[in-house]
C-alpha positions as CSV (number, residue, x, y, z in Angstrom):
1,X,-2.5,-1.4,-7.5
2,X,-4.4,1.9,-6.7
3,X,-8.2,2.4,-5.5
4,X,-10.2,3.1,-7.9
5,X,-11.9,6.2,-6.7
6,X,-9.0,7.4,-5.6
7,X,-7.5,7.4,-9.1
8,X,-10.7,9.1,-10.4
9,X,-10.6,12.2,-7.7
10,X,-7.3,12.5,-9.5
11,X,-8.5,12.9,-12.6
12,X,-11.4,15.4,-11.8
13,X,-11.2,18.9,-12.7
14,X,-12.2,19.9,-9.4
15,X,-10.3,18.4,-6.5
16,X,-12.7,16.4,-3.9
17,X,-15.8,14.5,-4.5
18,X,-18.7,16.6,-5.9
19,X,-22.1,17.3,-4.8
20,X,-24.7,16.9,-7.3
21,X,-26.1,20.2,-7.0
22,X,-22.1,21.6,-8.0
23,X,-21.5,19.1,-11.0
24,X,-24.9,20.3,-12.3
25,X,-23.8,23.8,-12.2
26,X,-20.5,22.8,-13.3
27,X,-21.5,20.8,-16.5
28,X,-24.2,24.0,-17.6
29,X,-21.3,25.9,-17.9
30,X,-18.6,23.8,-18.5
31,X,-17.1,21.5,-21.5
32,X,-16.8,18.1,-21.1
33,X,-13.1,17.4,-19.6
34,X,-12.4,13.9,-21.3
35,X,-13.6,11.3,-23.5
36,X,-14.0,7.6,-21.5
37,X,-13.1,4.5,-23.5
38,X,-14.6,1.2,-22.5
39,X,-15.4,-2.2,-23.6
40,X,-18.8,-3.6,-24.7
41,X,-18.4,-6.1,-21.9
42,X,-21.9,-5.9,-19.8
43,X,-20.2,-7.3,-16.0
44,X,-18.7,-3.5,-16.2
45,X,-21.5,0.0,-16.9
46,X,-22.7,-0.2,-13.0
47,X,-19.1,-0.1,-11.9
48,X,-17.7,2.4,-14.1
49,X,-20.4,4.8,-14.1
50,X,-21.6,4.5,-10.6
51,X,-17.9,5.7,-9.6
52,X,-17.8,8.5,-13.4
53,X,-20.7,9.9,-12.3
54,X,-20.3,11.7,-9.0
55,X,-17.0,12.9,-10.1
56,X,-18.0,13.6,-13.9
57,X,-21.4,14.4,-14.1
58,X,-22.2,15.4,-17.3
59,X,-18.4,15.8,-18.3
60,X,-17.5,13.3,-20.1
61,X,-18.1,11.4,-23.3
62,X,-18.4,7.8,-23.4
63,X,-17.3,5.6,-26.5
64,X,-17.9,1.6,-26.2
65,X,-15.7,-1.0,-27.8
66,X,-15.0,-4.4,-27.6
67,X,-11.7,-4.9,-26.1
68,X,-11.7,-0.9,-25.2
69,X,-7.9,0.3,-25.7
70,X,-7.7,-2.9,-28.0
71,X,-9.7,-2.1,-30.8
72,X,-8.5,1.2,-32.3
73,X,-5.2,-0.8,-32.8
74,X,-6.4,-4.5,-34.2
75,X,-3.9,-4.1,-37.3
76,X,-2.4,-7.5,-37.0
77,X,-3.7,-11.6,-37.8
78,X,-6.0,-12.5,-40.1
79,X,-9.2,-10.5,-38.3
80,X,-7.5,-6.6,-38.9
81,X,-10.2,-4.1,-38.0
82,X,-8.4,-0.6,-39.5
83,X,-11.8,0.6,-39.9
84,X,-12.1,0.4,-35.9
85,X,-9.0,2.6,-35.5
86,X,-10.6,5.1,-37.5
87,X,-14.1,5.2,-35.7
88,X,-12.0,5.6,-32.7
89,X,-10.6,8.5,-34.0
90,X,-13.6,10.5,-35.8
91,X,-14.9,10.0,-32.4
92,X,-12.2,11.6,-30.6
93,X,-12.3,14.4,-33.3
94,X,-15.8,14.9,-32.5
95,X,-15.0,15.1,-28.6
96,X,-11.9,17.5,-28.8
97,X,-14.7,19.7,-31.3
98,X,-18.3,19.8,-29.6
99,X,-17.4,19.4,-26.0
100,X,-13.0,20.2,-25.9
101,X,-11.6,17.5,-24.0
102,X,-8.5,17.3,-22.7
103,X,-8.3,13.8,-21.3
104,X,-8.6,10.6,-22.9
105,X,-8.9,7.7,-20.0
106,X,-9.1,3.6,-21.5
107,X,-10.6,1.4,-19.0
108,X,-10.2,-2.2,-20.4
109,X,-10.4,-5.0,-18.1
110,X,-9.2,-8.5,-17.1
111,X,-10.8,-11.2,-18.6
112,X,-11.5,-9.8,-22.0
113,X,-13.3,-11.5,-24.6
114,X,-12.0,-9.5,-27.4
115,X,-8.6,-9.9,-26.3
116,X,-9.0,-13.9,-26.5
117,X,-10.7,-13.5,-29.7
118,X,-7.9,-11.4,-31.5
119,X,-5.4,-14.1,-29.9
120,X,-3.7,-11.9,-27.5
121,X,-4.5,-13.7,-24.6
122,X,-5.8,-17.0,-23.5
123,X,-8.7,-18.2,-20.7
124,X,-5.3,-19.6,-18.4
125,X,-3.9,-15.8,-18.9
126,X,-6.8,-14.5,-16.4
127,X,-5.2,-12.5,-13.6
128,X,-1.6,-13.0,-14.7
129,X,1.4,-11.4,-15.2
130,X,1.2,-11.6,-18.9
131,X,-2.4,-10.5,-18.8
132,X,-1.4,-6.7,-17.1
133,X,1.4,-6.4,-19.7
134,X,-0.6,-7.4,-23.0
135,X,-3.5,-4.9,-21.9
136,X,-0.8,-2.4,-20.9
137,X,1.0,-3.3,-24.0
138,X,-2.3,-2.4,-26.3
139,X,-3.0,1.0,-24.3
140,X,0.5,2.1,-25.0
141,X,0.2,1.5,-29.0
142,X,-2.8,3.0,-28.2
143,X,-1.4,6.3,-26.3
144,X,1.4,6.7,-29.2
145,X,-1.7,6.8,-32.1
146,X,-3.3,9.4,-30.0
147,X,-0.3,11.5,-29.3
148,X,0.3,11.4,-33.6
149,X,-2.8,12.8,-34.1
150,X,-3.5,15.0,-31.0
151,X,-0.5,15.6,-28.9
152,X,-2.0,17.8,-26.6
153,X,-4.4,15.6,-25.1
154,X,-3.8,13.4,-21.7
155,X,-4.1,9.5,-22.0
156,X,-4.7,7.7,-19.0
157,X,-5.1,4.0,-19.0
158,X,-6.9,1.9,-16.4
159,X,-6.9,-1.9,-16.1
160,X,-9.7,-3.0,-14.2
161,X,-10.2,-6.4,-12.2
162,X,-12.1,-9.4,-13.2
163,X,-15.5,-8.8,-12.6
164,X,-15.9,-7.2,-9.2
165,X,-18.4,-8.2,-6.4
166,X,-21.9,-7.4,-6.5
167,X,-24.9,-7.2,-4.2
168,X,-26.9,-9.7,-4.7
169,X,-30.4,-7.6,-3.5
170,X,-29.2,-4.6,-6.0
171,X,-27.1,-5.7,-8.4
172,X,-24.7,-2.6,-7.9
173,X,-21.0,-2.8,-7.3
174,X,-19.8,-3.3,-3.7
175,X,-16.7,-1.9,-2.2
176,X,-13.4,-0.8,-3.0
177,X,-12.0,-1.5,-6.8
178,X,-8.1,-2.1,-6.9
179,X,-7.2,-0.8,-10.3
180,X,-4.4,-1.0,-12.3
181,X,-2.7,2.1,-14.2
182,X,-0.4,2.6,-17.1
183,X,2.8,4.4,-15.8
């Protein structure tokens, strides 16, 4: 387990948590440093962007899809979606092109919808063993497809928890995150 914030400052180009004032400067002169991965899953924008955004402002691009590190790689059962790995992948090519990443980062999280529907996982799976090692499973088929077709970029994969606490006056995410990485 590893604090969420914590894992982002790691990521950041610039060590330390940026002022606003010096990620506006940075992102008028700088590229974009990665490309963020997500699901379509609605519990989760507050709490992934409230944290992105002091840390990334305006460096990063965001792509949205269900089951996040899943989709690109739905190649099996009776429901294949190849056209999904390729989506993923023109947008990639569009990222590394306009803006020149360097970093891909996946965020999926626990109790996934997409992951029940493709049959991966099951409602009982929730917060499980098996649960961390399908979704870590799916990011690493994930990481090899990238590193085929663009090696020199970083993957970093993130498992997030089931939905984390709110405030109930403002609706934003409260306190720390526990986060789970891909080694």
């Amino acid at each position: 387990m590893a604090d969420f914030d914590k894992y982002l400052e790691s990521l950041a180009a610039k060590p330390g948590r940026l002022e606003l004032f010096d990620a506006v400067q940075r992102a008028e002169t700088a590229d974009k440093t990665l490309l963020l991965l997500t699901c379509i899953d609605l519990r989760y924008p507050d709490v992934i962007h409230s944290r992105m955004e002091p840390k990334f402002h305006k460096l990063y691009d965001h792509v949205c899809l269900a089951g996040a590190g899943l989709a690109p790689v739905v190649d099996f059962g009776a429901d294949r979606k190849p056209h999904w790995e390729q989506t993923f992948l023109e947008h990639v090519a569009i990222s590394v092109a306009l803006h020149s990443i360097t970093k891909v980062v996946v965020m999926d999280h626990r109790d996934c919808g997409a992951y029940r529907k493709f049959g991966l996982l099951t409602k009982e799976d929730n917060g499980t063993s098996k649960e961390k090692a399908v979704h870590f499973q799916q990011m690493k088929r994930l990481k090899a497809l990238l590193k085929k077709e663009y090696s020199d970029l970083e993957f970093h994969g993130i498992l997030l928890p089931i939905e984390p606490e709110h405030d109930k006056t403002t609706g934003k995410a409260t306190g720390k995150l526990k986060i789970e990485t891909l080694e």
